[in-house]
C-alpha positions in Angstrom: 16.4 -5.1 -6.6 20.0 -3.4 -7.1 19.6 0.2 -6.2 20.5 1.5 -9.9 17.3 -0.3 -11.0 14.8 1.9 -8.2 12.0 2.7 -10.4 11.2 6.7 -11.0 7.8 7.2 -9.2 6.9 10.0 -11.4 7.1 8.4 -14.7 3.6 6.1 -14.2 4.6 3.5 -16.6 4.8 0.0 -15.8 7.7 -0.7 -18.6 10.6 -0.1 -16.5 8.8 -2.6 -13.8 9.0 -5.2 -16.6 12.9 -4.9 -16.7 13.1 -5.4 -13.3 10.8 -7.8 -12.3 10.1 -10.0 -15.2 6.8 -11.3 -14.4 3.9 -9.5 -11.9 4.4 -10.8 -8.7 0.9 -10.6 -8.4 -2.2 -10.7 -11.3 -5.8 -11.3 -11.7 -5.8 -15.1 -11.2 -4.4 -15.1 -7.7 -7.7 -13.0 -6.7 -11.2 -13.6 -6.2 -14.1 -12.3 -5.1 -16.3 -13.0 -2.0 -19.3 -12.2 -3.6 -18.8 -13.9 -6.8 -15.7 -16.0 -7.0 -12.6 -15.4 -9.1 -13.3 -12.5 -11.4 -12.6 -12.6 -15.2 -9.9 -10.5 -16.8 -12.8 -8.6 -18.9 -14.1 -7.5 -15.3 -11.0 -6.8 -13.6 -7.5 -7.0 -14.9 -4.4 -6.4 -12.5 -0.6 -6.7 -12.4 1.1 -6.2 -9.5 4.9 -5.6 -9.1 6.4 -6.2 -5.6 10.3 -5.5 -5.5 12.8 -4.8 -2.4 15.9 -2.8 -1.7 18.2 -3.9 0.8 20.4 -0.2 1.0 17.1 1.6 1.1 15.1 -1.3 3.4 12.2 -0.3 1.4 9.2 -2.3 -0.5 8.1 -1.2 -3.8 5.5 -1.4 -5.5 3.5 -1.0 -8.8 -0.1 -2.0 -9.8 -1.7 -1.7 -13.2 -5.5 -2.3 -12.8 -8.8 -1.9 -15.6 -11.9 -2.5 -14.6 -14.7 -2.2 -16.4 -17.6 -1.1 -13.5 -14.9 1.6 -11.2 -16.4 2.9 -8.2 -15.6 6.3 -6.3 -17.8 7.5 -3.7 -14.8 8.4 -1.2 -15.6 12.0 -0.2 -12.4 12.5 1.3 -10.9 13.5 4.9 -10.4 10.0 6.7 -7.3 8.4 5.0 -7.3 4.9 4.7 -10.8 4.3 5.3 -11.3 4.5 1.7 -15.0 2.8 2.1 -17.1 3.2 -0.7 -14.4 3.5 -3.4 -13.0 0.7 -5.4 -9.5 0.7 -3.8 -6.1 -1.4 -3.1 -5.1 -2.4 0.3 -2.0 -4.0 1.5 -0.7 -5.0 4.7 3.0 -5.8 5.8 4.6 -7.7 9.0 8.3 -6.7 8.3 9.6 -9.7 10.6 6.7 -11.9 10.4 6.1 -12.0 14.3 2.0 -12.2 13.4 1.4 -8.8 15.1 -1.4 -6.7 15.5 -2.6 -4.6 12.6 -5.6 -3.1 14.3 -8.0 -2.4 17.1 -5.9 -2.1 20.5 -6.6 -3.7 24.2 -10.3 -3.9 24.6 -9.4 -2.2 28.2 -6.6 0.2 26.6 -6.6 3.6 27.8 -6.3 6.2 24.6 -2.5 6.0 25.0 -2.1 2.5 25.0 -4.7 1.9 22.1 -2.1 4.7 20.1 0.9 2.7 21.1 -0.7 -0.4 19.9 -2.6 0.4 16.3 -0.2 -0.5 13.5 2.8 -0.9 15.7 4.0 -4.3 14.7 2.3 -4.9 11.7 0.7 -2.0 9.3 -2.4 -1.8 6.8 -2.0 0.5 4.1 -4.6 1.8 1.7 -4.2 3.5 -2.2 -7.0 5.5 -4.0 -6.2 6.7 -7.3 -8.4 9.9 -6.9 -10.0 12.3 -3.3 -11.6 15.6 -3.3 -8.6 16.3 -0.6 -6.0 14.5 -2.8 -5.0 12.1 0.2 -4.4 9.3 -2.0 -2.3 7.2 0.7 -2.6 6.3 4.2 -1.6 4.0 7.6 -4.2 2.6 9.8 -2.9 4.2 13.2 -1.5 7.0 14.4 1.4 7.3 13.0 -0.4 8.0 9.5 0.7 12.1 10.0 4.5 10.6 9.3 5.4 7.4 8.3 2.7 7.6 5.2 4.5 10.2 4.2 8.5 10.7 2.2 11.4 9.9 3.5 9.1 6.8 5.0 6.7 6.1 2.1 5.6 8.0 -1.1 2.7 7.7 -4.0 2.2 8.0 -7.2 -1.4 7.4 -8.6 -2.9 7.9 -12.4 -6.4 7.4 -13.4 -6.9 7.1 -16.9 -10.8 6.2 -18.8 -14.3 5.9 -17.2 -15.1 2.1 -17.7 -13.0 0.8 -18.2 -11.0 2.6 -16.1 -7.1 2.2 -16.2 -5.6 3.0 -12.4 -2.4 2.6 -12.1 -0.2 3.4 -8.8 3.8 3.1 -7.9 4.8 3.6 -4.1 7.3 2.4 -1.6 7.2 2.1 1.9 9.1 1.3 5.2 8.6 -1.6 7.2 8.6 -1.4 10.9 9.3 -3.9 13.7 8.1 -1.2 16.5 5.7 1.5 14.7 5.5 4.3 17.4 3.2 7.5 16.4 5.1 9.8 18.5 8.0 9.7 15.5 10.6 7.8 13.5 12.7 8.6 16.3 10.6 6.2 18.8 9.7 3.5 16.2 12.2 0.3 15.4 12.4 -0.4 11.4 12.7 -3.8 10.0 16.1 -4.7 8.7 15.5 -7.3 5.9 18.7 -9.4 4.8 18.2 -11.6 1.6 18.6 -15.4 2.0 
């Protein structure tokens, strides 16, 4: 994506995605459900817009989702466990070594378990509405900064009760080395195009 087409997080409108990414990267059909297999469009409709900047080294992204049964039961303070609230998740491995999102060495002491949670490969999780209005966060410790601008930023609108129209446009940073001691410590991911 040239960086005279970065999309204005503030605006919540899909409409300027559709300029710059033609068609979702992502929509209902390549979804499905564990429970009940892929879902139909009258129980969950979602279009997903993935786009990158090489000058910035950022991903963005946009999702439109209505669903017709929405669940929210997060009662805050433990961003991204967003359990018990219908929610999007998203996980990135910036150079594709197959890294570790989670857990850290069985054995680990406390700082080796901090050094190892979402360093090489990070899990991200979006809520469109908290009672603490933490709406985005990074499994690990870095969560404090690197969920946060100049590293990654949120937008998130809610709109209806079922159906219920959520729709969310973020961007984030990947990282090779994600250290929670800083930006300064970490390594980011330098993507080139092919």
């Amino acid at each position: 994506m040239p960086s005279s087409d970065i999309p204005d997080l503030d605006d919540f409108s899909i409409f300027e995605w559709e300029e710059i990414v033609p068609e979702p990267s992502l929509e209902s059909s390549d979804f499905s459900s564990l429970q009940v297999g892929s879902p139909s469009s009258a129980d969950l409709a979602v279009r997903i817009y993935l786009a990158w900047n090489k000058t910035t080294q950022r991903i963005y992204m946009a999702m439109e989702r209505t669903d017709d049964f929405f669940i929210n039961e997060f009662a805050g303070g433990d961003a991204p466990n967003f359990f018990g609230a219908d929610h999007l998740e998203f996980y990135v491995d910036g150079d594709h070594s197959g890294g570790q999102y989670a857990c850290g060495p069985p054995d680990g002491t406390q700082d080796q378990i901090r050094l190892y949670v979402g360093a090489q490969a990070q899990r991200y999780a979006v809520i469109a509405e908290a009672p603490d209005a933490i709406l985005f966060g990074l499994e690990g410790f870095a969560n404090d900064w690197a969920s946060e601008p100049p590293w990654a930023d949120i937008r998130t609108q809610q709109i209806g009760v079922e159906p219920t129209e959520t729709r969310f446009e973020l961007y984030t940073t990947l990282w090779d080395n994600l250290n929670w001691n800083g930006p300064e410590a970490s390594l980011r991911t330098l993507l080139e195009p092919n």
